[in-house]
Each structure stands twice: as structure tokens, then as C-alpha cells.
C-alpha positions in Angstrom: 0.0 0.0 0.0 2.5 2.2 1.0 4.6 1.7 -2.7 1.5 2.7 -4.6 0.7 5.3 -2.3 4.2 6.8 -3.2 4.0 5.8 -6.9 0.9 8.3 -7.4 2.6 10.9 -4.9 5.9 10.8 -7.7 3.3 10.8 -10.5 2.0 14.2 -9.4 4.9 15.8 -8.7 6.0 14.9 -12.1 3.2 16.3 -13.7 3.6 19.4 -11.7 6.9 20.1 -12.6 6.1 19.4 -16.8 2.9 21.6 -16.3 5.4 24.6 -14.5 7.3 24.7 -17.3 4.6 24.8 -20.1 3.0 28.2 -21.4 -0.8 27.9 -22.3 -1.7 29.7 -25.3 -4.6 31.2 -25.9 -4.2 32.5 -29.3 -2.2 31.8 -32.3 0.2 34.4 -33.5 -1.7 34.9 -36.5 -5.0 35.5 -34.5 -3.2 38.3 -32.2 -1.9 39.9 -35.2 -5.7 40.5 -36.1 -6.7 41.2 -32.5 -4.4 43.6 -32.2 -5.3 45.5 -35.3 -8.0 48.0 -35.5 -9.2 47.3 -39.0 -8.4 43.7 -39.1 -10.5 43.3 -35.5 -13.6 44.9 -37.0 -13.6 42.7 -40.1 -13.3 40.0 -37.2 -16.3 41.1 -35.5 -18.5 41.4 -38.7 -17.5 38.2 -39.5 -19.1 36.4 -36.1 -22.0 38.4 -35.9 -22.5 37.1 -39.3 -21.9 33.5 -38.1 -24.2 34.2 -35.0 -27.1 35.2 -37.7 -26.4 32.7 -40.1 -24.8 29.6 -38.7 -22.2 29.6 -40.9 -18.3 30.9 -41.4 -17.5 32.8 -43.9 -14.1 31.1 -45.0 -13.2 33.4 -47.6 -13.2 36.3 -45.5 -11.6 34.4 -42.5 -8.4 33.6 -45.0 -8.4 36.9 -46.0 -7.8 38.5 -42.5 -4.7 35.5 -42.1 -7.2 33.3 -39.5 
């Protein structure tokens, strides 16, 4: 009992350690470039309230802004 007890003890700590040294992401570069830009961001926004009336993306606009 005790040897499984300090198997999943080691197994944390292990897991720990790899998730200290990971960075989440949240967005791609290519998706902060268009945050970040005024213009870009505005298409952006057109583009889901579009999706939120239709349903749909629109892919040729999406590739257009770089997403």
C-alpha cells in the first residue's frame, strides 16, 4: 500500500513540474496579429455576428484577414 501510495505521490509531482514549465496559449500568432489590429478586428467582429445570424463561417473572408 505504502509503494502505490508513493507511486501516485511521484506521479504528481512529475506532472507538476512538466505543467510549470509549459506556457498555455490562448491564441495563435496569426490571431493576435488581427486582434491587435483595429481594421483587421472589426472585419473580425463582422465576420461572427455574421456566423451568430447565419450559422455559418465565412471562410473566404476568414483567410483573408490570415485566420
Amino acid at each position: 500500500m505504502k509503494l502505490k501510495l508513493s507511486m501516485i505521490t511521484l506521479i504528481i509531482k512529475f506532472i507538476k513540474h512538466i505543467n510549470k514549465k509549459t506556457e498555455p496559449k490562448l491564441f495563435t500568432p496569426e490571431a493576435l496579429a488581427v486582434i491587435t489590429d483595429k481594421d483587421k478586428s472589426i472585419e473580425l467582429r463582422s465576420i461572427i455576428d455574421d456566423y451568430h445570424e447565419t450559422g455559418k463561417w465565412d471562410y473566404k473572408r476568414l483567410n483573408e484577414l490570415g485566420l
